[in-house]
C-alpha positions, 0 to 999 in steps of 0.5 A: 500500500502507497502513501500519497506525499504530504502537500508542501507547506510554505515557511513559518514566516510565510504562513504568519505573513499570509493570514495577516494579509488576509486580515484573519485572526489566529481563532478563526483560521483555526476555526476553518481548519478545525483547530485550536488557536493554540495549534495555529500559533504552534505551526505560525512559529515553527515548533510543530509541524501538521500532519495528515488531514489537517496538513492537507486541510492547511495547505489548501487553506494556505493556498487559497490566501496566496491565490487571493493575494495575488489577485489583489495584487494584478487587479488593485487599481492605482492610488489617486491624489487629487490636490484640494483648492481652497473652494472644493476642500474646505479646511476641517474644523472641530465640529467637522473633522473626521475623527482618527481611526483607532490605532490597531489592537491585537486583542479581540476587543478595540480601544475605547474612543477618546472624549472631547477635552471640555472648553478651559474656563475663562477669566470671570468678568469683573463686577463692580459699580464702574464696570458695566456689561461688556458686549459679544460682539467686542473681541477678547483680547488675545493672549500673550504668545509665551515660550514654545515648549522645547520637546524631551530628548528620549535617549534612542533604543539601544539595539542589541547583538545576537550574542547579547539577545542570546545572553538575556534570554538565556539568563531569564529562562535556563534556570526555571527550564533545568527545574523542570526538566529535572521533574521530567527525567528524575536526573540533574546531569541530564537536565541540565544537558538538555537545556543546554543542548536546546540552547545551543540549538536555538543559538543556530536557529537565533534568526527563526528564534529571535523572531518567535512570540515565545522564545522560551517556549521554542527552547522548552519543546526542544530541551524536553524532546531531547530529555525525553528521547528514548536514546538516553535509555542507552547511555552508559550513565543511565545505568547509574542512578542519581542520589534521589532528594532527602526529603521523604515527601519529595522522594515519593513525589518524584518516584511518582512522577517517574512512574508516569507515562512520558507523554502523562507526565510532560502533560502534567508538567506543563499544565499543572507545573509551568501554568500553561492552557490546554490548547498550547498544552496540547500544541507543544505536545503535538496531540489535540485538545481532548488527548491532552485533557484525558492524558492530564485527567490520567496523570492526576488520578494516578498521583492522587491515588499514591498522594491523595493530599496532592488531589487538589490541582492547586495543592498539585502546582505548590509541590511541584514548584517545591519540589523543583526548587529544593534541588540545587540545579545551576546552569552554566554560563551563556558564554560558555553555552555558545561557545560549545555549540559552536565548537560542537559545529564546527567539529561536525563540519569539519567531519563531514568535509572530511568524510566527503574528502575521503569519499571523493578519494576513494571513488577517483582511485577505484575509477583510477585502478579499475580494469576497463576491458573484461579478463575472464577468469582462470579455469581452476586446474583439473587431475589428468589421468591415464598418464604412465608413471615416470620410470627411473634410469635402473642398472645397465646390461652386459651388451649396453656396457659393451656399446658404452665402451665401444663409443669411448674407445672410439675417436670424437672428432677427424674424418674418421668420426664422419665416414664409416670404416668396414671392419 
């Protein structure tokens, strides 16, 4: 049985770019393709990837916004500006004026309409016995124009490097990322790798990274897929366990949490532990919103029924920060962070040209040593049989020793060697 190729899907930036230009909210696409809006904001920024009928169902939706893009571009007709005269285009007053349009909100409800400021109260006029009743059709005096006020220097922004953008959000999100990684995995060393290795992922991706609405989240969904991998079974330091807690209550809650399912558990931390909804629960764990809902049901009955003081999801959340905080997890520095990816980098892209190098050697000295016409093979020897056995010199007899010495008793060289003589 074959399997159709999934459609193609254009960039995260891509698909962002096509549904604001389409001027739809992240709800009502996902309304369209049957999604949570968690889901939505999960495949716009890159950390999940849709698969199956709601890939194909994206795809075309995607499709259809290019398409209609395109047609407004080929049929927008170009901007007029006409220039007013002072007789067609009057000069807007106050009570004329259009009001401005409100500036764009990226909430659902827009921002209330400013009030009209009230008229300033003016000098009350004097009342006494010599002044009497001034008329309105008489002007008001004009007041004194005073100094222009001089506008505030705003210091400029000040923009900063890769490496510094690097350094902060490593600072903000290493330390809680380690804490909960170890409730995932049960093993400090391991945590705090994973951490690690997902920051130095996300220092090579920094481009797609920087440009994420949830910069600690990328980094989360990669530290806890490397922590979770089914690999790490093999490594030689898993056969070694850790020192578990000293608590007693921290030890049984952790036992327990280990005792879960991996995807139960990485549910259960991430909705109970980190704080997060069940849509974007369930778009970092890549399952819909009613998987994650039974897996986190799951989780909680099976920690309430070893701790049923933990039943309470509140009581829950506090033993979890607990027990993440009672561990002394440290991370290293984000100098030295970036500094190992790229060495790690650099040695792989070292090997590879290496192993490319050799393999291009390889191939030119076959091409180089191969035979270029065919040599057929030697026929392998076979036993010959019927050939009489080779018979040694054995002893001479009387008459052959007599010719033997005739022959030597004769001359070897004259005429007499070659004209025969009768005896």
């Amino acid at each position: 049985m074959t399997r159709r190729p999934a459609p193609p899907l254009p960039p995260p930036k891509a698909r962002r770019h096509l549904r604001e230009t389409a001027a739809l909210t992240q709800t009502q696409l996902a309304s369209r393709v049957g999604v949570t809006p968690g889901t939505v904001r999960a495949w716009e920024s890159g950390r999940t990837t849709p698969r199956g009928r709601k890939r194909e169902a994206y795809a075309k939706l995607l499709k259809t916004l290019a398409d209609e893009e395109t047609a407004r571009r080929t049929t927008r007709p170009p901007h007029a500006h006409p220039e007013s005269t002072p007789e067609t285009d009057p000069a807007p007053t106050p009570e004329t004026a259009p009001a401005p349009a409100p500036a764009p909100n990226s909430g659902s409800e827009s921002a209330p309409a400013r009030k009209p400021l009230p008229p300033e109260p003016g000098p009350a006029p004097e009342s006494g016995p010599e002044s009497g009743p001034k008329s309105t059709l008489e002007p008001a005096p004009e007041p004194e124009p005073g100094p222009e006020p001089v506008p505030e220097a705003r210091p400029a922004p000040v923009a900063l490097t890769p490496a510094q953008a690097f350094d902060a959000l490593y600072e903000f999100g290493a330390p809680a990322l380690v804490r909960q990684t170890y409730l995932l995995t049960g093993r400090r060393e391991q945590a705090r790798e994973a951490v690690e290795r997902a920051f130095q992922t996300a220092w090579e991706h920094w481009p797609e990274v920087a440009r994420d609405r949830d910069p600690v989240g990328w980094v989360r969904a990669t530290a806890y897929e490397y922590a979770l991998s089914p690999w790490q079974r093999l490594r030689p330091r898993h056969r070694h366990p850790e020192p578990p807690p000293a608590d007693p209550g921290d030890r049984t809650l952790l036992n327990t949490l280990l005792r879960l399912p991996p995807r139960h558990r990485r549910t259960l931390v991430l909705y109970d532990g980190v704080g997060l909804d069940l849509p974007e629960t369930a778009a970092e764990t890549e399952a819909s919103t009613p998987t994650a809902a039974n897996r986190l049901l799951r989780a909680r009955e099976a920690v309430a029924g070893r701790l049923p003081a933990l039943a309470d999801p509140q009581a829950l959340h506090r033993r979890l920060a607990e027990l993440a905080s009672n561990e002394r997890l440290g991370a290293a520095r984000p100098h030295a962070v970036r500094g190992d990816g790229e060495r790690r980098a650099r040695f792989w892209t070292r090997t590879a040209i290496a192993f490319t190098a050799a393999l291009i050697g390889t191939t030119a000295l076959t091409v180089r040593t191969a035979p270029t016409h065919y040599e057929p093979p030697v026929s392998p020897g076979q036993a010959v049989r019927g050939v009489p056995p080779r018979v040694a010199q054995g002893s001479l007899s009387d008459e052959e020793l007599e010719l033997r010495h005739k022959l030597r008793d004769q001359l070897q060289h004259g005429p007499e060697r070659l004209s025969p003589r009768l005896e």
